[in-house]
Phi, psi and omega in degrees: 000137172289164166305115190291293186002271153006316216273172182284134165280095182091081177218125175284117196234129171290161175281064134290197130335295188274356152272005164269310163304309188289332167271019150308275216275350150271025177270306187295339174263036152085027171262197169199149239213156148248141205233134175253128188283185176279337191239327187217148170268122145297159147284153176220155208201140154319084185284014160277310181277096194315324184278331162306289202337298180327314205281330185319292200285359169279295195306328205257001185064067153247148173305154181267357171262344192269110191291172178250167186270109135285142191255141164237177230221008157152148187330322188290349157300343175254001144332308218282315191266301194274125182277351172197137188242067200277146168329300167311309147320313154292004154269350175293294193318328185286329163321301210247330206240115044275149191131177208270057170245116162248152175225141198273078179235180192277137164263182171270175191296322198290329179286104169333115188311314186306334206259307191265042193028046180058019143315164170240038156285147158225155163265131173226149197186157212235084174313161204270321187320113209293305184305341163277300204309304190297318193283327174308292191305329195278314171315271205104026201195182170268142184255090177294159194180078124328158163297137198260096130222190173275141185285162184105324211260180202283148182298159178277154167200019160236173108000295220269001170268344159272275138049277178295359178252346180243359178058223191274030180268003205251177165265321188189151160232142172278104166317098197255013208031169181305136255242165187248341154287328184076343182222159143000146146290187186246152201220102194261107187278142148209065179246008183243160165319318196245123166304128184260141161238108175281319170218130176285159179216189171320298171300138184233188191288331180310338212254348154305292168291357150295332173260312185277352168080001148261165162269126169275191203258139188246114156300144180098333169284155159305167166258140181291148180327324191270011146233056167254019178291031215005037172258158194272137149336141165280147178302108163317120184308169158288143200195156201273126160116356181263006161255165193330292177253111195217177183042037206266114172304200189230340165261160184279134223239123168242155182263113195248166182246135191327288183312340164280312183321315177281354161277330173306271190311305172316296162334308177304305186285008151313305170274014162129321186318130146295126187242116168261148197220123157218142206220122179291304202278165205287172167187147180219076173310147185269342187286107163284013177248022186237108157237140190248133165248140166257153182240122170302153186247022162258138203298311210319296217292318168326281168322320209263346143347287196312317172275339078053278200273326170314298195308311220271353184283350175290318191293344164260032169056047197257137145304345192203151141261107142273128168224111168344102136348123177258185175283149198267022184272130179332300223279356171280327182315328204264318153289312171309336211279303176309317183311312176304308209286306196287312189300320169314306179256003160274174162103026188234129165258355130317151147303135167307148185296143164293000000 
């Protein structure tokens, strides 16, 4: 193999073998590389090593408290990361993983302070992505691997969308094609008495209680009757992707009820405004300063759509992005949750501060 050293820095590689290997070993020399999952491409880092962890929060501007997602390269890993393993969890993992589940356990000693924001938490999850699964396996160990954008901004869900958000600050991205879930994973604390969905993702809680026969509990939901005992809840750790404002364009972005939105947009473009539009229902405005994208009207298909559509409507220079309210319905929860979060932070033409 040649010297990687030598090669163009944040140059986009097909998943071959040898390009799966050359980012392995440039994970074991402290760089860091982008890699594509089922839900998002990460930066990923040697999560063992504290100063790679580092160049991640270098790159993406993240606060040094907001922990990272280890990947592991299978269920049989985690003893190594987790310091208690409760039966549910291990019917999850067994249930979800390889998949878009993360789970929330007390880490062991050997996991870097650096990697969970100085919690004693860790996040772990084993991705569906054939091509992540291959460099876990060639590594052999865990892979810390945020979403490989700047932070606040919209998650990648291509090669060339890390490419255009970190340049040469990656080393390599492994070409994996478009990711096929599109949003987050879903993020199940069970480091507390009661299982939590800290962020919702694709697995929702019906799909939880199905394997463990209880519903946890969803931040942001009521608590259910059987732990309403009116003792107050322990402080949920910090987990990536839960603040207000995230997954956020650069142009300002409002969120409309359905029935309102093509009058809302009309109106804008009336008034001088460039407007982009995404909408599950069709529409062919006559107004060129009106660009309508129709959104599939199933959530899945819908997620996997969404940053994607986020990126190009941010790239036309529109004063404003509208986007249809979606329905408050589980299968829905998880994407209004991206929705919420970017209508929150946008409208910033700057990077967000670090």
């Amino acid at each position: 193999m040649s010297d990687t050293g030598a090669k163009l820095r944040g140059r986009i590689e097909p998943p071959t073998l040898v390009a799966i290997r050359e980012a392995a070993n440039l994970l074991r020399a402290g760089d860091i590389v982008g890699m594509p999952t089922e839900t998002v491409y990460g930066l990923a880092a040697d999560a063992l090593n504290p100063d790679a962890v580092k160049k991640i929060f270098a790159a993406k501007g993240r606060p040094a408290d907001h922990p990272l997602i280890v990947h592991l390269p299978s269920a049989d890993h985690l003893p190594r990361w987790a310091a208690s393993i409760p039966k549910d969890a291990v019917a999850l993992a067994r249930a979800f993983w390889p998949g878009p589940l993360t789970l929330i356990l007390k880490r062991t000693s050997d996991v870097p302070i650096e990697v969970t924001g100085g919690q004693d938490t860790v996040g772990l999850r084993v991705p569906s992505h054939p091509i992540a699964l291959a460099m876990l396996q060639v590594f052999d160990s865990g892979i810390a691997a945020p979403s490989a954008n700047r932070f606040g901004r919209i998650s990648p869900t291509t090669a060339v969308h890390v490419q255009e958000e970190l340049g040469d600050r990656v080393a390599m991205i492994v070409d994996g094609g478009p990711c096929e879930v599109g949003i987050e994973s879903t993020i199940l604390d069970f480091s507390r008495d009661v299982p939590e969905i800290l962020r919702p993702g694709a697995i929702t809680a019906d799909d939880i209680a199905h394997v463990i026969g209880r519903r946890p509990r969803v931040r942001g939901e009521a608590a259910p009757a059987l732990v309403a005992d009116n003792a107050p809840a322990s402080p949920a750790p910090r987990v990536s992707g839960a603040l207000a404002a995230h997954y956020a364009p650069r142009t300002p972005l409002r969120l409309v009820e359905p029935a309102l939105l093509v009058e809302e947009a009309v109106t804008l473009a009336g008034e001088g405004s460039r407007v982009a539009v995404l909408a599950r229902v069709v529409c062919n405005p006559q107004d060129s300063r009106l660009i309508w994208q129709t959104m599939p009207t199933e959530s899945a298909a819908y997620a996997q759509e969404l940053y994607a559509s986020l990126r190009a409507m941010d790239a036309l220079s529109a004063d404003f992005i509208l986007i249809e309210a979606l329905p408050l319905d589980a299968d829905w929860r998880a994407v209004a949750d991206r929705l919420g979060r970017a209508s929150v932070g946008a409208g910033v033409r700057d990077d967000p501060p670090s």
